[in-house]
TORKOL-4160 file (C-alpha; in steps of 0.2 Angstrom, whole numbers, padded with zeros to 4 digits, m for minus):
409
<pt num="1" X="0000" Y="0000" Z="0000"/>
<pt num="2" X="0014" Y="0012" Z="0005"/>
<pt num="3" X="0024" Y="0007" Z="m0011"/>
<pt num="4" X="0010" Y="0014" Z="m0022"/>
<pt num="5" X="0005" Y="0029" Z="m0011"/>
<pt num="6" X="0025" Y="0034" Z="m0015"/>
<pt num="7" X="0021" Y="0031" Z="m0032"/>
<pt num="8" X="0005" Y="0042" Z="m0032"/>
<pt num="9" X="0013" Y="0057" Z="m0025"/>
<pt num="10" X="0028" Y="0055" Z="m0037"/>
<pt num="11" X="0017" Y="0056" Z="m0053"/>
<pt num="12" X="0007" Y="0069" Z="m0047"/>
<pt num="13" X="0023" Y="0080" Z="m0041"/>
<pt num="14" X="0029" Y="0077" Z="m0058"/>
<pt num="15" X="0015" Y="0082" Z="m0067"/>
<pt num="16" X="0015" Y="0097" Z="m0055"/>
<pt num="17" X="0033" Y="0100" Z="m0062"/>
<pt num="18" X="0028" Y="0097" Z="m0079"/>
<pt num="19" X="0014" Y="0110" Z="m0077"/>
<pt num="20" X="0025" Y="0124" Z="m0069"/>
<pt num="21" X="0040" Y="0123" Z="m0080"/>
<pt num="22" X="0027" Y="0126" Z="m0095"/>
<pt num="23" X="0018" Y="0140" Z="m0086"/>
<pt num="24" X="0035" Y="0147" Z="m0086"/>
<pt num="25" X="0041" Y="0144" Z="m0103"/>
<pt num="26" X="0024" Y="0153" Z="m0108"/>
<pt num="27" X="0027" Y="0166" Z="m0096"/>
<pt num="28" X="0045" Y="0168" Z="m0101"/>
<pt num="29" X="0041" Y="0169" Z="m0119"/>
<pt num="30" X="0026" Y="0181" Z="m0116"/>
<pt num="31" X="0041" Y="0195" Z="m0106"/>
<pt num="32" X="0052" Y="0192" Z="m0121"/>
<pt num="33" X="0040" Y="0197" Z="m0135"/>
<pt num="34" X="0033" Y="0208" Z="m0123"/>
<pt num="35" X="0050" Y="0217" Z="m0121"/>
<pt num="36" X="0056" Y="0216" Z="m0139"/>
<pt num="37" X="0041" Y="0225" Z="m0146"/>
<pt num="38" X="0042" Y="0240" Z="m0157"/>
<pt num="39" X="0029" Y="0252" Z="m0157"/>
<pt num="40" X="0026" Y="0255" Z="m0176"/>
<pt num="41" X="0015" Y="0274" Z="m0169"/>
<pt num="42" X="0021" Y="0279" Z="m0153"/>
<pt num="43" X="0011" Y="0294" Z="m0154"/>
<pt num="44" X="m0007" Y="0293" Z="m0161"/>
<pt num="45" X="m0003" Y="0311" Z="m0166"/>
<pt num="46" X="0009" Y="0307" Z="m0175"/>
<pt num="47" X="0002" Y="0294" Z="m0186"/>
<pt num="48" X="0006" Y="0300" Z="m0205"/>
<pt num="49" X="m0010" Y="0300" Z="m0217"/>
<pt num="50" X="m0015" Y="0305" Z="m0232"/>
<pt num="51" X="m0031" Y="0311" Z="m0241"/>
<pt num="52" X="m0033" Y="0317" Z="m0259"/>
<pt num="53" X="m0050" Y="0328" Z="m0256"/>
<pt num="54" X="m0057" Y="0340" Z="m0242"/>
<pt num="55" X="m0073" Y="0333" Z="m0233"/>
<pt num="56" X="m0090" Y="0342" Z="m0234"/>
<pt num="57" X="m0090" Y="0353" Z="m0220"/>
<pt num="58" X="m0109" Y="0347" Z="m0214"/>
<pt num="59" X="m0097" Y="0331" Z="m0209"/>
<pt num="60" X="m0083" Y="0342" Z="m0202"/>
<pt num="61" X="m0083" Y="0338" Z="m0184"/>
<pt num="62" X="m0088" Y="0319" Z="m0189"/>
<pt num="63" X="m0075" Y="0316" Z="m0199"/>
<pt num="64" X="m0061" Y="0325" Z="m0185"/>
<pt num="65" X="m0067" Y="0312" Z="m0174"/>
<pt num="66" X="m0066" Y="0298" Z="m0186"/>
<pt num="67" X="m0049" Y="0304" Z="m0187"/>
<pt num="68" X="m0045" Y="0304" Z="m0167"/>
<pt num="69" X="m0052" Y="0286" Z="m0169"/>
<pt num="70" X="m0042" Y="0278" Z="m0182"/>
<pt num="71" X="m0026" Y="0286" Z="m0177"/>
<pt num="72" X="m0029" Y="0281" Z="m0156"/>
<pt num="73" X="m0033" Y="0263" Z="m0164"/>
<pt num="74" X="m0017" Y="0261" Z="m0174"/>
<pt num="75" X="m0008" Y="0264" Z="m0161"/>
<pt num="76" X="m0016" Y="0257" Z="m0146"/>
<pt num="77" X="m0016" Y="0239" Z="m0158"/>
<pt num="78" X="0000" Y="0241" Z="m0165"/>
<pt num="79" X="m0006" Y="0240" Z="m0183"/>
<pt num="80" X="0005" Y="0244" Z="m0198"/>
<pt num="81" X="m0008" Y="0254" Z="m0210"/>
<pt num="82" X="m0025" Y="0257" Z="m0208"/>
<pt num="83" X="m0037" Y="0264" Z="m0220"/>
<pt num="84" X="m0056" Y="0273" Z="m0219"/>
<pt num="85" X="m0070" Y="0277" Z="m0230"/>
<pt num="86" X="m0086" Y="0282" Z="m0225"/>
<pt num="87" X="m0101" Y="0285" Z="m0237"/>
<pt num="88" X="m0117" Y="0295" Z="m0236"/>
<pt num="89" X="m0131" Y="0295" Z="m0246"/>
<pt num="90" X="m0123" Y="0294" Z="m0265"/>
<pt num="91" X="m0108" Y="0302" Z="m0260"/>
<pt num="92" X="m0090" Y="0297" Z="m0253"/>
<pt num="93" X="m0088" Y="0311" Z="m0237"/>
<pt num="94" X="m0072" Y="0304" Z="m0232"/>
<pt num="95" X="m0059" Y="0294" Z="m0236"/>
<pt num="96" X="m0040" Y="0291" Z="m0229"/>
<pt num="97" X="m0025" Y="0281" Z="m0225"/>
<pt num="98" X="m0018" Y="0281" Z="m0209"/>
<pt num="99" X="m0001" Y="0272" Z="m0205"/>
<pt num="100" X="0012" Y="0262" Z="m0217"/>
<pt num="101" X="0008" Y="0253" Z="m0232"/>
<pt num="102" X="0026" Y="0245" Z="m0231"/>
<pt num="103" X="0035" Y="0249" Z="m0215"/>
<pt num="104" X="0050" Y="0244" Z="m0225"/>
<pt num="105" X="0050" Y="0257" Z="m0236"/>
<pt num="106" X="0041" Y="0268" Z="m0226"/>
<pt num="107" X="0026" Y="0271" Z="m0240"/>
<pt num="108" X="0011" Y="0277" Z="m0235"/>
<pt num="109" X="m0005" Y="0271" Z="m0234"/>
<pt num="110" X="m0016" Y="0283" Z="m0247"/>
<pt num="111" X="m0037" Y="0279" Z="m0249"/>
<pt num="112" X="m0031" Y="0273" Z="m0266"/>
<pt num="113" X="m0017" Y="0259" Z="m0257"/>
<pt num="114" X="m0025" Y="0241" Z="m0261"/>
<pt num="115" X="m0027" Y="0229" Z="m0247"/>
<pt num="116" X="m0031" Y="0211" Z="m0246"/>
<pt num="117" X="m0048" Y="0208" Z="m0240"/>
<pt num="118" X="m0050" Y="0191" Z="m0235"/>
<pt num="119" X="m0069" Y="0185" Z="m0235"/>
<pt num="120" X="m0075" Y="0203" Z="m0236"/>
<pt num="121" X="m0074" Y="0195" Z="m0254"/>
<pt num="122" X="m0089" Y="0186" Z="m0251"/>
<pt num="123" X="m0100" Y="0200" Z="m0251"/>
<pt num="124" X="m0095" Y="0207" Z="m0268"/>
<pt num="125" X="m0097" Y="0189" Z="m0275"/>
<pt num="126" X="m0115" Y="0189" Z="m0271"/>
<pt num="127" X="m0120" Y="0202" Z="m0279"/>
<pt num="128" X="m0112" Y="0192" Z="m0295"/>
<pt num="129" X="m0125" Y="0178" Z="m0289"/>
<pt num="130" X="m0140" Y="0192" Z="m0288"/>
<pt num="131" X="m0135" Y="0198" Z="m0306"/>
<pt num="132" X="m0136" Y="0179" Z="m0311"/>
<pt num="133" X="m0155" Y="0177" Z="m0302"/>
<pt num="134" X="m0162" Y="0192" Z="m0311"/>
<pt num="135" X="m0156" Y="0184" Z="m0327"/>
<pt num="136" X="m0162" Y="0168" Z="m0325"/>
<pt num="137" X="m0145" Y="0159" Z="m0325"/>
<pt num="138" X="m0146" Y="0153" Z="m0308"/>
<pt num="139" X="m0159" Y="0147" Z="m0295"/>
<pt num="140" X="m0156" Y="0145" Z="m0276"/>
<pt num="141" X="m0165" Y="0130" Z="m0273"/>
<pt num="142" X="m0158" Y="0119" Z="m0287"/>
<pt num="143" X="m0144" Y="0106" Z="m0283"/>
<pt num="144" X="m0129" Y="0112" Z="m0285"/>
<pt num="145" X="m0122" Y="0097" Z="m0298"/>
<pt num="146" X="m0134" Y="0106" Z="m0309"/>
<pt num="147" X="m0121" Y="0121" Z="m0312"/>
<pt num="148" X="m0106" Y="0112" Z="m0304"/>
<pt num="149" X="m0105" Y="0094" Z="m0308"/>
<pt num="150" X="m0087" Y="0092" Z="m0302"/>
<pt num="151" X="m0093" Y="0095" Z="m0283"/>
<pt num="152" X="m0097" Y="0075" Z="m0278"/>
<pt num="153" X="m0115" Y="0072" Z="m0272"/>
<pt num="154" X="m0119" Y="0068" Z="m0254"/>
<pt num="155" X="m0128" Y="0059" Z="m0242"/>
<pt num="156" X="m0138" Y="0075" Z="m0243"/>
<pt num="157" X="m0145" Y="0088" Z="m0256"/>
<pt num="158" X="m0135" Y="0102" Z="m0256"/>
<pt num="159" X="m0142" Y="0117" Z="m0267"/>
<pt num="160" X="m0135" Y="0135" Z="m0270"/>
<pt num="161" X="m0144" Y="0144" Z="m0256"/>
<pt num="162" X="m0138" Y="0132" Z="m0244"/>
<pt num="163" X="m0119" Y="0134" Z="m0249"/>
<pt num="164" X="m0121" Y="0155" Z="m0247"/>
<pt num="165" X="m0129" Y="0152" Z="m0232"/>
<pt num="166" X="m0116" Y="0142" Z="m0222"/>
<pt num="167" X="m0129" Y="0128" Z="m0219"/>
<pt num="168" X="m0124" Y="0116" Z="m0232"/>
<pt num="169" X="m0112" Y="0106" Z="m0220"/>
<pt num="170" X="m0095" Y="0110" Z="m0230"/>
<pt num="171" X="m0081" Y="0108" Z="m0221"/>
<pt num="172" X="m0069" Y="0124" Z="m0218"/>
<pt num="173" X="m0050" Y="0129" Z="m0224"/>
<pt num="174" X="m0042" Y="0128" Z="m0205"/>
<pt num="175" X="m0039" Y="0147" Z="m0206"/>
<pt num="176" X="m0021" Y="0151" Z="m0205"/>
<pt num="177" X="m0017" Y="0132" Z="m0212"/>
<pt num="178" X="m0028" Y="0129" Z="m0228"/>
<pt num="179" X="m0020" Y="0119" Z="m0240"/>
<pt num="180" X="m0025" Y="0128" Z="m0253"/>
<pt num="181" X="m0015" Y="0142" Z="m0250"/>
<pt num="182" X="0002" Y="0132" Z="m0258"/>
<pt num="183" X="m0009" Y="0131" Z="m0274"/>
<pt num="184" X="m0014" Y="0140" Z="m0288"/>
<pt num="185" X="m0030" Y="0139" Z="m0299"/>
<pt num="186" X="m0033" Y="0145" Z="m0313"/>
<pt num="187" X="m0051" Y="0143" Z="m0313"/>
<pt num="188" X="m0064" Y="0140" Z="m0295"/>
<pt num="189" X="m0068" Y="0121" Z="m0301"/>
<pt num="190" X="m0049" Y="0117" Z="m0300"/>
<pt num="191" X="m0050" Y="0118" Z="m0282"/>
<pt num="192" X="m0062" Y="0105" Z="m0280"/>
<pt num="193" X="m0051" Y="0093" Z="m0278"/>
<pt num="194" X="m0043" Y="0096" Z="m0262"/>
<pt num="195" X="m0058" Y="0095" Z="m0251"/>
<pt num="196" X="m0074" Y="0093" Z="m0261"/>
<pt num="197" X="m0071" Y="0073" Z="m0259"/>
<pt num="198" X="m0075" Y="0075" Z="m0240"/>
<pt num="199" X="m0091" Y="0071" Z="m0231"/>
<pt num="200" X="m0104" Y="0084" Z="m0225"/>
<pt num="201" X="m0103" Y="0088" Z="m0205"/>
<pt num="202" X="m0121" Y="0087" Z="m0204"/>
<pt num="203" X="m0135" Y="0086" Z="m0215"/>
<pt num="204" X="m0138" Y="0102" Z="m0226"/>
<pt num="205" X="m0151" Y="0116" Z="m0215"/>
<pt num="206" X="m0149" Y="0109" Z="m0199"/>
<pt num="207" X="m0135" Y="0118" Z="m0192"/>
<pt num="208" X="m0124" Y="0133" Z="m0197"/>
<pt num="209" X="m0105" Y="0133" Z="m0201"/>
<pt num="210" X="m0095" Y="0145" Z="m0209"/>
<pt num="211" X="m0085" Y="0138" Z="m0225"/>
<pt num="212" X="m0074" Y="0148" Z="m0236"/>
<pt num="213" X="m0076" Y="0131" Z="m0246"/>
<pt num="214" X="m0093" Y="0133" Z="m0249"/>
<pt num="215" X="m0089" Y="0151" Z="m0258"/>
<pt num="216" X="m0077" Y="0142" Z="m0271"/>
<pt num="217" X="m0090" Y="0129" Z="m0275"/>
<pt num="218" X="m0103" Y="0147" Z="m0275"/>
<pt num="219" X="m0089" Y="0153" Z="m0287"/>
<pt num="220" X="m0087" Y="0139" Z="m0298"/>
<pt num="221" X="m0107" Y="0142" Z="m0301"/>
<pt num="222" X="m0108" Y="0160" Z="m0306"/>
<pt num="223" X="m0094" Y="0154" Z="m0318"/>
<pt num="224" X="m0104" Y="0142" Z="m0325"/>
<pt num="225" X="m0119" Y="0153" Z="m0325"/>
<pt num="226" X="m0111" Y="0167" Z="m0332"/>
<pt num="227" X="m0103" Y="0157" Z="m0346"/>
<pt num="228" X="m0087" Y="0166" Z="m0344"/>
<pt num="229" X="m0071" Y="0164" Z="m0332"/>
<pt num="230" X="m0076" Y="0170" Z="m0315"/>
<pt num="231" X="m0066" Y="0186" Z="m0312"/>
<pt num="232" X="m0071" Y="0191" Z="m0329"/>
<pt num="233" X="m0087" Y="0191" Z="m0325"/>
<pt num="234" X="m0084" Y="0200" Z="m0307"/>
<pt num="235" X="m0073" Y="0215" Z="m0318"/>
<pt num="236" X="m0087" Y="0217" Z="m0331"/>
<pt num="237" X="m0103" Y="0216" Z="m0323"/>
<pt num="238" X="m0098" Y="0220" Z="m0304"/>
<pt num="239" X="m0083" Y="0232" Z="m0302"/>
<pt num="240" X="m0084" Y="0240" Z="m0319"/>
<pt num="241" X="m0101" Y="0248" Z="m0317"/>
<pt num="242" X="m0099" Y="0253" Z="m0300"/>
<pt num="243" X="m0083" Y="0263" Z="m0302"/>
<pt num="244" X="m0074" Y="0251" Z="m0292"/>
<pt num="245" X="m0057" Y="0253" Z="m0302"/>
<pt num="246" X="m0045" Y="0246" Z="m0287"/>
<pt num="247" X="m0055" Y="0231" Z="m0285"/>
<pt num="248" X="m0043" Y="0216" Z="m0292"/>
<pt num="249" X="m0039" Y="0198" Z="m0289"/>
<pt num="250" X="m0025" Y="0196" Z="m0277"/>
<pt num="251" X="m0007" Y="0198" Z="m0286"/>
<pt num="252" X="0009" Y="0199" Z="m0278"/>
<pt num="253" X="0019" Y="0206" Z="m0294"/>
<pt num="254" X="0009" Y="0224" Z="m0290"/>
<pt num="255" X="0022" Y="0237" Z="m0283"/>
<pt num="256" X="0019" Y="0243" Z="m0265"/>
<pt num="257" X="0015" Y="0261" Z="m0272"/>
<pt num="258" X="m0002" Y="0253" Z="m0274"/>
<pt num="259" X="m0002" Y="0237" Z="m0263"/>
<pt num="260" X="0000" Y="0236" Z="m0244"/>
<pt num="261" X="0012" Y="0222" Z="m0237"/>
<pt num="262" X="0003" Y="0210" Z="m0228"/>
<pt num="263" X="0010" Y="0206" Z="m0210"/>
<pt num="264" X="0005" Y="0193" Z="m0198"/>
<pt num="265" X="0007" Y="0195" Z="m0179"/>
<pt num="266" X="0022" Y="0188" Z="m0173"/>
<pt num="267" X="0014" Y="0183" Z="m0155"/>
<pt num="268" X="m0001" Y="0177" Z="m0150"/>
<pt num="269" X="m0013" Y="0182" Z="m0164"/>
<pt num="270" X="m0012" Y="0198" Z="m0157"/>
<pt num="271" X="m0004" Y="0216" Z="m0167"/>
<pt num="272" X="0000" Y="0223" Z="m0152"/>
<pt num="273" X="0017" Y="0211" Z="m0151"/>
<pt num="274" X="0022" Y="0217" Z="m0167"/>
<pt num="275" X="0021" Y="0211" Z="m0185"/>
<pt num="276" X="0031" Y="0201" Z="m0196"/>
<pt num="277" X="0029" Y="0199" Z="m0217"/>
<pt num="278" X="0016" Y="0188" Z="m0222"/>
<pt num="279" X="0022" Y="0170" Z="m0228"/>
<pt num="280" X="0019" Y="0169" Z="m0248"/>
<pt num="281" X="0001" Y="0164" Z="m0250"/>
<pt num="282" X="m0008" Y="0161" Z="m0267"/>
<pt num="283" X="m0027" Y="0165" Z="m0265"/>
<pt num="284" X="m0031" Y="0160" Z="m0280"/>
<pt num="285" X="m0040" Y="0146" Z="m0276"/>
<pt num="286" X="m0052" Y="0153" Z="m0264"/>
<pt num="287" X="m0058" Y="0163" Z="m0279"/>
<pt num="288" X="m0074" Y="0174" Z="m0275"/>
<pt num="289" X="m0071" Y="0166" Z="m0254"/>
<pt num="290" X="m0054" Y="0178" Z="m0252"/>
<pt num="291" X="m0046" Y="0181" Z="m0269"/>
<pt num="292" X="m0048" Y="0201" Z="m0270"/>
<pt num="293" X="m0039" Y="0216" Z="m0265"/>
<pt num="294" X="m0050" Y="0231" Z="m0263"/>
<pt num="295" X="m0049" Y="0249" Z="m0256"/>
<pt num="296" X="m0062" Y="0255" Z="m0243"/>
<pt num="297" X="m0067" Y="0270" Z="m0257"/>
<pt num="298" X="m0072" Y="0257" Z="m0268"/>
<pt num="299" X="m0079" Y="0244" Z="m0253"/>
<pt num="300" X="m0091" Y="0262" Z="m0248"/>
<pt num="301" X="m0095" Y="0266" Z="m0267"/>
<pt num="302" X="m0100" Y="0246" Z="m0267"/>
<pt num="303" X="m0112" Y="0248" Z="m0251"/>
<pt num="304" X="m0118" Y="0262" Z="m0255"/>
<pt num="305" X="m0126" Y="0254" Z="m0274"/>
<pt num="306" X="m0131" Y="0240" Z="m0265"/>
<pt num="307" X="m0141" Y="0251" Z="m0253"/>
<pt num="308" X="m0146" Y="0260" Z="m0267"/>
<pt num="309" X="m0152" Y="0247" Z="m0281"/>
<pt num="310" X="m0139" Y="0253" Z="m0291"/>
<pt num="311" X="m0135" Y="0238" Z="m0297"/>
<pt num="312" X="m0146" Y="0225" Z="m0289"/>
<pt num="313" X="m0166" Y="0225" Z="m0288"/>
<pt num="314" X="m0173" Y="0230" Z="m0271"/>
<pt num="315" X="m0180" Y="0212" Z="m0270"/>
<pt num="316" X="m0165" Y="0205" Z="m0275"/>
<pt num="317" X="m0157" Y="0212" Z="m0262"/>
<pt num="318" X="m0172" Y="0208" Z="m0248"/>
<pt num="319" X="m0168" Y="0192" Z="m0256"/>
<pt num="320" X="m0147" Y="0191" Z="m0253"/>
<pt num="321" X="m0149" Y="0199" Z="m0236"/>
<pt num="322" X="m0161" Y="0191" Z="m0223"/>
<pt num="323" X="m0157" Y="0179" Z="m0213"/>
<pt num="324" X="m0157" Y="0159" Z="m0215"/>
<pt num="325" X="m0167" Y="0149" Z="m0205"/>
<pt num="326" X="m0161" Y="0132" Z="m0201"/>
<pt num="327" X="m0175" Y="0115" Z="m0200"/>
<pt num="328" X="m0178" Y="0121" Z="m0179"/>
<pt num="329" X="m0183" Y="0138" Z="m0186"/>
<pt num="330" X="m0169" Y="0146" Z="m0177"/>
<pt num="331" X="m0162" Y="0161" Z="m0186"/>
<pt num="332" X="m0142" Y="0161" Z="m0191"/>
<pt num="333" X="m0141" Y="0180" Z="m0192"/>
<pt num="334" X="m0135" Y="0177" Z="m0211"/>
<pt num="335" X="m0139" Y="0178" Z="m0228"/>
<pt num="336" X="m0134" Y="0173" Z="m0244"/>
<pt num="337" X="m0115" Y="0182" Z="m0242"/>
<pt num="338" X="m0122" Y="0195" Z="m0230"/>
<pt num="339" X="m0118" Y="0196" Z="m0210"/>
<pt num="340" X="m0132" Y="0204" Z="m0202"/>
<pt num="341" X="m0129" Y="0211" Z="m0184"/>
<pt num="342" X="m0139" Y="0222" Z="m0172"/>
<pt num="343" X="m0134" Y="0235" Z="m0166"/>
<pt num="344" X="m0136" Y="0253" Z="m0156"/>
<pt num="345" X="m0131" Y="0267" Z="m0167"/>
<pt num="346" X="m0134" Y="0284" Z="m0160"/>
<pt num="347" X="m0145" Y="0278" Z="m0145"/>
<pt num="348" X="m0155" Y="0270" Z="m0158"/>
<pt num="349" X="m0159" Y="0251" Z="m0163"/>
<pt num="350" X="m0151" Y="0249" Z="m0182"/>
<pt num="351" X="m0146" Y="0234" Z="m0191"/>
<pt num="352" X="m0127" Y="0233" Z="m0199"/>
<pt num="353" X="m0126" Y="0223" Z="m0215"/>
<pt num="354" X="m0108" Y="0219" Z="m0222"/>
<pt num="355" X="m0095" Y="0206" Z="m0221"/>
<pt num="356" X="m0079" Y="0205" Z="m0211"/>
<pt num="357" X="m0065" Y="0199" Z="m0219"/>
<pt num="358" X="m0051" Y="0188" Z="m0211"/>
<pt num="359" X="m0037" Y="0182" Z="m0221"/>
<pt num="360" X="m0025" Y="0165" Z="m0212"/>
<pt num="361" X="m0038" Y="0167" Z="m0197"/>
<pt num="362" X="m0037" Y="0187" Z="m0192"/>
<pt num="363" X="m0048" Y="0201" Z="m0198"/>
<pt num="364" X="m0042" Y="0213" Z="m0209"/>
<pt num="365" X="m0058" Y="0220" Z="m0218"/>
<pt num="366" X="m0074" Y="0227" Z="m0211"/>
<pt num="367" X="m0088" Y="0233" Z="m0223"/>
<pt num="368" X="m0105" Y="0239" Z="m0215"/>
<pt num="369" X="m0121" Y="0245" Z="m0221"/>
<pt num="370" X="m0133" Y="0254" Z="m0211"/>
<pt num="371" X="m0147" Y="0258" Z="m0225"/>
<pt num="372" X="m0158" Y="0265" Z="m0213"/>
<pt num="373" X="m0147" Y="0282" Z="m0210"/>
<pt num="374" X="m0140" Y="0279" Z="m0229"/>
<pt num="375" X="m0121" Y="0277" Z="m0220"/>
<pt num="376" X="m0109" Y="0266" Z="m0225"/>
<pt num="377" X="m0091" Y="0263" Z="m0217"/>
<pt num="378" X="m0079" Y="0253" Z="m0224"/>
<pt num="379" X="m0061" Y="0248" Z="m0214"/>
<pt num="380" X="m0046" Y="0239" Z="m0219"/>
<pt num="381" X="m0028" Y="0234" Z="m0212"/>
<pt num="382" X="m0013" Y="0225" Z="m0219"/>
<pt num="383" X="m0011" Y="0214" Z="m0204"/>
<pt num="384" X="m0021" Y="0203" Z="m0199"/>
<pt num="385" X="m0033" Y="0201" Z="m0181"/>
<pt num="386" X="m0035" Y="0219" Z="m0181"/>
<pt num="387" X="m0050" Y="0226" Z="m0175"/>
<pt num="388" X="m0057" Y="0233" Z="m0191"/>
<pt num="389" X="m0076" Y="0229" Z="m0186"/>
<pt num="390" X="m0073" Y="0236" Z="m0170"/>
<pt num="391" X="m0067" Y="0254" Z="m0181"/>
<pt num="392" X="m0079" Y="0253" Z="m0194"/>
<pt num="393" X="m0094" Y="0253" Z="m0179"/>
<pt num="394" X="m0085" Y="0267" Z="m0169"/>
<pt num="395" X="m0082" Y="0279" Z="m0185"/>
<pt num="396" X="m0101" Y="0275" Z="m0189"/>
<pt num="397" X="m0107" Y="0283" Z="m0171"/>
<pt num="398" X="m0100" Y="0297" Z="m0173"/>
<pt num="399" X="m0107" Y="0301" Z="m0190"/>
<pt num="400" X="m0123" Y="0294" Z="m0185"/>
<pt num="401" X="m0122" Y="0306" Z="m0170"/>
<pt num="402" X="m0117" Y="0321" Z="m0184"/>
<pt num="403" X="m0131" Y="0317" Z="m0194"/>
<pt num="404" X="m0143" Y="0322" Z="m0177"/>
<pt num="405" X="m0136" Y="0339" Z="m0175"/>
<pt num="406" X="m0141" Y="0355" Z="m0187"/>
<pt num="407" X="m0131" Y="0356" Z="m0200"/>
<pt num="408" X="m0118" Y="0371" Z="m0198"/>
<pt num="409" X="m0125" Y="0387" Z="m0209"/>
C-alpha cells in the first residue's frame, strides 16, 4: 500500500513540475516578446495619413473624430496601415489612410493603397450571384451538380442557397493552415479537388458553419452561370459599373506604391506584439471566398449601390440579405454572403449589414451598411486580427451622431 501511495505522489509531483515549468516557458516567452516589441506609432498624433479631397463641411466635426479614432486605434493595436471610407447617401464624405503601407520602405498608406480583403470577398461575390437570379441563370434551390458537376453528391442535397448560407455542412480551410494556400487555380472548379471529396458535417439546413469552401464551390457556379471565367465576369458586370477601379484579384507582382504588405502577428494572434511579413500565400483558389484586393473607397461606393439598387433590384437584395433559417426555425443571423448584426447606433436600434473579412484566421476588412441612415463605413488593415469591425462601428457613431445635429450654416 505504501509502495503505491510513494508512487502516487511522485506522478502527481511530476506532473505538478511538468505543469510549472510550462507555465513558465509561456510566461517567459510572453516577457520576451513583450520586451522586444516595437511600437510602429508611438504617438497617435503622429500617425502620417494621407487624403486626396477636403470633406464636406456638414461632416466636419464627424470626420475629426473619425480621425482621433483611427489614429488612437493604430496605435493602441500596434497596426501597420490602416485605411477609412465612410459613405453617405450617394456620396463618398471621407476617405483616408492612416499608418504604413510597407514599413520597410516607409510608403504610406493613401485611400487609393490596395489591401487584401480576405472573406470581405464574399459579399461582392453575391452580388455576381443576384446579377445571375435576375437573369435567370441561376436558382437557389436547385442542386448544386446542376451548375457544378465536379462538386461530388452527398448523403444529402446540397443546393446553392444552402452553400451561401453556411448551412450546407461543408467543411472549412483551417484558417491560417488551408492547404489551398500552396496552390494555384486558374479557374474555381480546380480547387475541388482538395476537399470537395469530404463528407458533410451534418446534413444540409440543420446547423450553421461557416465555409470559405462553400464560396469556391458558390464561385465555380456563377462561372458556369455566367458562361465566362469567374473574375471576368466579377470586372465586367460588378466592379466596372460601379466605379470600383482598385477592385482586383490578389497579385503579388503589384508594386507597394499601390499594394500594402501584408503582416502577420508575430505573437499570440495579437498586433500589439508586433508584426512580421506575411508567408507567400496564393489566394487563387479561394476565388470569390478571399481572392480580391480592394480599397475602402471602392468597398463604400460598393455599399452604397447596393443600398441603393444601383445595381441590384430592391427584391433581390431583400432576397441576398435576410437571414437563413435552419430545420428548428432558429435564425443564423446570415444571408446569402451577407452578416447581419444588431446594433445601437446613435441611441438607436439599427441593423449593420456587411461582411468582415479575415485572411490566415485574423480580420483585416470590415464593410458595414446601415441603410436605414444611408451610412456606409468601410475599414481595412494590412495585418491581420485587427479590429477593423470594432473601427468601422465606432467611426459609424460618430457620424450617425453628426447626422442628429443641425447642419452648420
Amino acid at each position: 500500500m505504501s509502495k503505491s501511495w510513494n508512487r502516487t505522489e511522485t506522478w502527481l509531483a511530476l506532473i505538478a513540475l511538468g505543469a510549472g515549468l510550462l507555465l513558465m516557458a509561456v510566461l517567459g516567452v510572453w516577457g520576451f516578446m513583450s520586451a522586444t516589441t516595437t511600437l510602429l506609432h508611438p504617438e497617435a498624433g503622429g500617425v502620417p495619413s494621407l487624403t486626396h479631397t477636403t470633406p464636406p463641411s456638414r461632416w466636419g466635426g464627424a470626420v475629426e473624430q473619425g480621425r482621433q479614432l483611427a489614429r488612437a486605434s493604430l496605435q493602441e493595436q500596434n497596426l501597420p496601415g490602416l485605411s477609412v471610407a465612410v459613405g453617405v447617401g450617394s456620396d463618398i464624405v471621407w476617405a483616408e489612410g492612416f499608418g504604413w503601407a510597407s514599413l520597410e520602405k516607409r510608403t504610406p498608406v493613401g485611400p487609393e493603397t490596395r489591401f487584401r480583403i480576405g472573406t470581405a470577398s464574399i459579399a461582392l461575390t453575391s452580388a455576381a450571384v443576384g446579377l445571375l437570379l435576375e437573369k435567370g441563370g441561376l436558382t437557389l434551390d436547385d442542386e448544386i451538380q446542376a451548375y457544378v458537376p465536379a462538386f461530388p453528391r452527398k448523403e444529402w442535397p446540397v443546393t446553392l442557397r444552402q452553400l451561401m448560407g453556411h448551412v450546407a455542412g461543408v467543411r472549412n480551410d483551417g484558417g491560417d493552415e488551408g492547404p489551398l494556400f500552396s496552390r494555384h487555380c486558374e479557374r474555381p472548379v480546380d480547387a475541388l479537388e482538395h476537399f470537395a471529396d469530404r463528407p458533410l458535417l451534418f446534413e444540409p439546413g440543420t446547423a450553421y458553419r461557416y465555409s470559405s469552401y462553400g464560396w469556391i464551390v458558390v464561385s465555380a457556379a456563377v462561372e458556369a452561370a455566367a458562361g465566362e471565367p469567374f473574375l471576368t465576369f466579377m470586372r465586367k458586370q460588378v466592379f466596372e459599373p460601379l466605379g470600383m477601379d482598385d477592385t482586383r484579384a490578389d497579385a503579388v507582382t503589384e508594386s507597394a506604391a499601390v499594394r500594402a504588405t501584408p503582416y502577420f502577428p508575430r505573437f499570440a494572434a495579437d498586433p500589439r506584439y508586433g508584426p512580421d511579413p506575411m508567408r507567400d500565400v496564393d489566394l487563387s483558389c479561394y476565388a470569390g471566398a478571399s481572392v480580391f484586393v480592394s480599397t475602402p473607397l471602392d468597398l463604400a461606393r460598393f455599399g452604397m449601390a447596393m443600398s441603393k439598387g444601383a445595381l441590384l433590384q430592391p427584391a433581390t437584395m431583400q432576397l441576398l440579405q435576410v437571414s437563413q433559417r435552419l430545420a428548428s426555425g432558429e435564425a443564423t443571423g446570415y444571408g446569402l454572403g451577407w452578416d447581419l448584426e444588431p446594433v445601437t447606433l446613435a441611441g438607436e436600434q439599427a441593423s449593420a449589414v456587411g461582411h468582415d473579412g479575415e485572411l490566415l484566421g485574423g480580420m483585416v476588412a470590415s464593410l458595414m451598411m446601415f441603410r436605414e441612415r444611408g451610412l456606409v463605413v468601410a475599414v481595412t488593415s494590412n495585418i491581420s486580427y485587427a479590429d477593423t469591425s470594432g473601427i468601422a462601428l465606432r467611426i459609424a457613431q460618430t457620424f450617425a451622431e453628426e447626422a442628429g445635429r443641425p447642419s452648420p450654416r
